[in-house]
N, C-alpha and C positions, 0 to 999 in steps of 0.2 A: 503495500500500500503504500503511498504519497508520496515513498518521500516528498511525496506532494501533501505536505504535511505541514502545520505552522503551528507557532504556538495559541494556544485553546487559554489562556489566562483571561480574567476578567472581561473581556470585549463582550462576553455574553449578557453585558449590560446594555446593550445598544437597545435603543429607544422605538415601541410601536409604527412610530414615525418612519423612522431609516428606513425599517424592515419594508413598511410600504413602498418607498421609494425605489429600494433595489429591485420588489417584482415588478413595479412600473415599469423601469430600466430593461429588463428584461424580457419584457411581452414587446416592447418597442424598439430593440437593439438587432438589427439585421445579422444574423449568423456570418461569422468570416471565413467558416469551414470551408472546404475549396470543393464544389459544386459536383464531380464527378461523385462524389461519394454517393447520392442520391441516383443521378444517373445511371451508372452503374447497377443500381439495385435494380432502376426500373426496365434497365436493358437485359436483366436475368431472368423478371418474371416476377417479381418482389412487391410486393402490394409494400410501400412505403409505410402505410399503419398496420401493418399486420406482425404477426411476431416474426414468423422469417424472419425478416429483417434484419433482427438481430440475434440470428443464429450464429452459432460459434464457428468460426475459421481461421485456421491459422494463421500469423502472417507469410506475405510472399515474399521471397527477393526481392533486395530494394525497398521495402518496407522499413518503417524506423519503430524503434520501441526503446522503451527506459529500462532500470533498474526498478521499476516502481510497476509490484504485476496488479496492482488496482487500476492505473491509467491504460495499462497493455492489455486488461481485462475490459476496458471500454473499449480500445478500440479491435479489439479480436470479437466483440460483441454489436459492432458498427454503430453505437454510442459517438463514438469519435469516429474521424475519418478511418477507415481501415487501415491506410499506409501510413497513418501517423504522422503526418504532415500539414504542414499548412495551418494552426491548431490556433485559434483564436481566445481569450480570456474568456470570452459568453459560450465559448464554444465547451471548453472548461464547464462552465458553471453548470449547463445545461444537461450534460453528461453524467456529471455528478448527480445532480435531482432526477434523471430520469433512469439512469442504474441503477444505482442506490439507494435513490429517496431520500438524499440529506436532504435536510433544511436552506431556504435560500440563503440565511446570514450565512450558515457552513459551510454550504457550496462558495459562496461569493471572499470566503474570507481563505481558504485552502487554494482557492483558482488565482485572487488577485493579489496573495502574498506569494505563491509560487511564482509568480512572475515576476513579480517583484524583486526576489530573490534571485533570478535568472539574467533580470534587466535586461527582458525581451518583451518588449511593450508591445510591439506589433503581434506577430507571427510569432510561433513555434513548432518542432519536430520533438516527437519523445524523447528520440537520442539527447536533444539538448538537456535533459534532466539525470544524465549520465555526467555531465560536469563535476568533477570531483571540488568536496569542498564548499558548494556553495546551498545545496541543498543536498542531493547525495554525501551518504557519510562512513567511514569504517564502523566494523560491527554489524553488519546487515548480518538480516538471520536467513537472506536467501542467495547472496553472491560475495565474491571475492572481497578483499580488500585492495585499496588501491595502493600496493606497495611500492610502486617504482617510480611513484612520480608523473604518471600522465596526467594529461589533462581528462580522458574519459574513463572511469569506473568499469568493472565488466560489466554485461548487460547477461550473459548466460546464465541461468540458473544453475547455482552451485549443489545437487543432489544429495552429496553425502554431506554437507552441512542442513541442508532443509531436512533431512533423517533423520538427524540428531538435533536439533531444535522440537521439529514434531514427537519426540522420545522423551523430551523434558517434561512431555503434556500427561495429563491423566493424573497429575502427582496428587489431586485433590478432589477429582471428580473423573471416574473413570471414563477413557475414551472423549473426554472435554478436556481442551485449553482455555482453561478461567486465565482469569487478570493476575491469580495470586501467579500463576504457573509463566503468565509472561511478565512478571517481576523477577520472578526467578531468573530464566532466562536472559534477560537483559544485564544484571548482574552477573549472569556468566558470559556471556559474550562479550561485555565491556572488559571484564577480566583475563579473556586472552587476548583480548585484542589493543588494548586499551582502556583509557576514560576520554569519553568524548567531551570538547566545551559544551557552554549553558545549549547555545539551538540546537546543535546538532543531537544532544542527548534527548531536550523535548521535540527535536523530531523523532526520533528514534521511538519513543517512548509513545508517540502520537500514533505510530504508525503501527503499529501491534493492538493496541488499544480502538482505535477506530476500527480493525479490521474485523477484530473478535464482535464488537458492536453492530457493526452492518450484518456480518455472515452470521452471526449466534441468534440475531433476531432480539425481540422485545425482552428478556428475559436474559440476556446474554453478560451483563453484567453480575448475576448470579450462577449464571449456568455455563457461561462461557459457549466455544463454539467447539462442534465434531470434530475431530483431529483430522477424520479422512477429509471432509468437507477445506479446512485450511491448508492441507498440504494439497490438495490436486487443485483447489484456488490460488496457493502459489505456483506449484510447479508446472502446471498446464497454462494457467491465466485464464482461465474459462468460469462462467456462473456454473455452480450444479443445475446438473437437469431438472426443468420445471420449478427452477428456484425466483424467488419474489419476496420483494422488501416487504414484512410487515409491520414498519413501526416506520416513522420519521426518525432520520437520525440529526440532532437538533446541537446546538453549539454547546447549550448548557450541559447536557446529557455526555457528550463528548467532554466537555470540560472535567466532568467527575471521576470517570471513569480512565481516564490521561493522570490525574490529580491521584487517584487510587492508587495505578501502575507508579504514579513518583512519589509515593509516603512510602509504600511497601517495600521498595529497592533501596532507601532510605535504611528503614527499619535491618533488612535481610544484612546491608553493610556494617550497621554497625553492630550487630551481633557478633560476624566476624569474617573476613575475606572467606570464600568460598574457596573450596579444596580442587571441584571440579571446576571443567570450562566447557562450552560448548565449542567446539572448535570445527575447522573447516577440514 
């Protein structure tokens, strides 16, 4: 998920007002997505409202994608352009509320700080969130580290680390990765890899935590989410079959549950450095 991710701190005080504004903005902001996407469909047979649509496919050659399998999961889900290109802020936003059903302030606040973040105002390609350092960060629980100094991060899914991240799960609720089990986690991962600074850490932390939120459902904060459900939602990038948001996922809600994952990793340190590590 995110590393299109930003920090979730108090902003969830934003006023009735804004919140109107931004859908205003949004029912009246022309998509920047680049046109062929839609074309395409309808050159396949693709009823543009219909679910086809956004049937899963892989991407092709030449196709761009991130480190981030929640955006690579929209656009394998043709949410987003499928070749990941061309990727506008509304184009963002809109992806987000209709994948996953966050909330507009969430969607709007995850789409216009990633950009932000990127200081790509216009236009974007996924690959661009493969940037090392400015949003991507060491310690991911699904790809390499960026050890040699590039500029781009790997984008491949690292297998026997997603293996052994999904092996940390169940510690508390069997066959579920709860929040306690990705505080765990992150505390081992930071530990062989590192301590990341203040954003990168509450990206990090954001990005586990939203993820369990969307896919665990309305209760996922308690229950956390399927273990098979997270790892073939990271390792493939695809929605489970016949799968559907049922809950709004809202700034405040995200806020708590991000806030949970950073008291408990808190807590789990200073008890005492951890013996194991989740390693790659």
């Amino acid at each position: 998920m995110n590393p299109l991710i930003t920090s979730t701190r108090p902003i969830h005080q934003a006023t009735r007002r804004s919140s109107a504004i931004v859908r205003r903005s949004i029912s009246s902001t022309p998509s920047s997505s680049h046109p062929s996407m839609s074309h395409q469909e309808l050159a396949e047979g693709s009823c543009p409202h219909s679910d086809k649509m956004h049937e899963f496919r892989a991407p092709q050659d030449g196709d761009s994608r991130s480190p981030c399998p929640a955006l690579n999961t929209l656009a394998n889900h043709a949410y987003l352009p499928r070749d990941g290109k061309n990727i506008g802020v509304w184009d963002l936003v809109r992806a987000l509320k209709e994948g996953y059903h966050l909330s507009t302030m969430l969607a709007c606040l995850l789409s216009f700080g990633g950009v932000f973040l990127l200081g790509q105002i216009r236009c974007m390609s996924l690959v661009d969130l493969a940037r090392h350092g400015l949003i991507e960060h060491n310690a991911s629980l699904g790809h390499d580290d960026d050890v040699n100094g590039a500029e781009y991060a790997p984008i491949k899914v690292d297998k026997k680390l997603l293996h052994h991240v999904c092996a940390e799960g169940g510690k508390f609720l069997p066959g579920r990765l709860t929040l306690h089990d990705a505080a765990r986690i992150r505390v081992k991962r930071e530990s062989a890899c590192g301590p990341l600074d203040g954003p990168h850490a509450e990206i990090a932390r954001g990005e586990i935590a939203i993820a369990i939120g969307i896919l665990g459902g309305k209760d996922a904060a308690k229950n956390g989410v399927d273990i098979g459900v997270f790892h073939n939602w990271m390792q493939h990038e695809r929605l489970p079959a016949d799968w559907k948001p049922d809950h709004t996922q809202g700034l405040y809600q995200t806020y708590k549950i991000t806030k949970y994952v950073r008291d408990h990793m808190k807590e789990l340190k200073a008890e005492q450095p951890p013996k194991e590590t989740v390693e790659s």
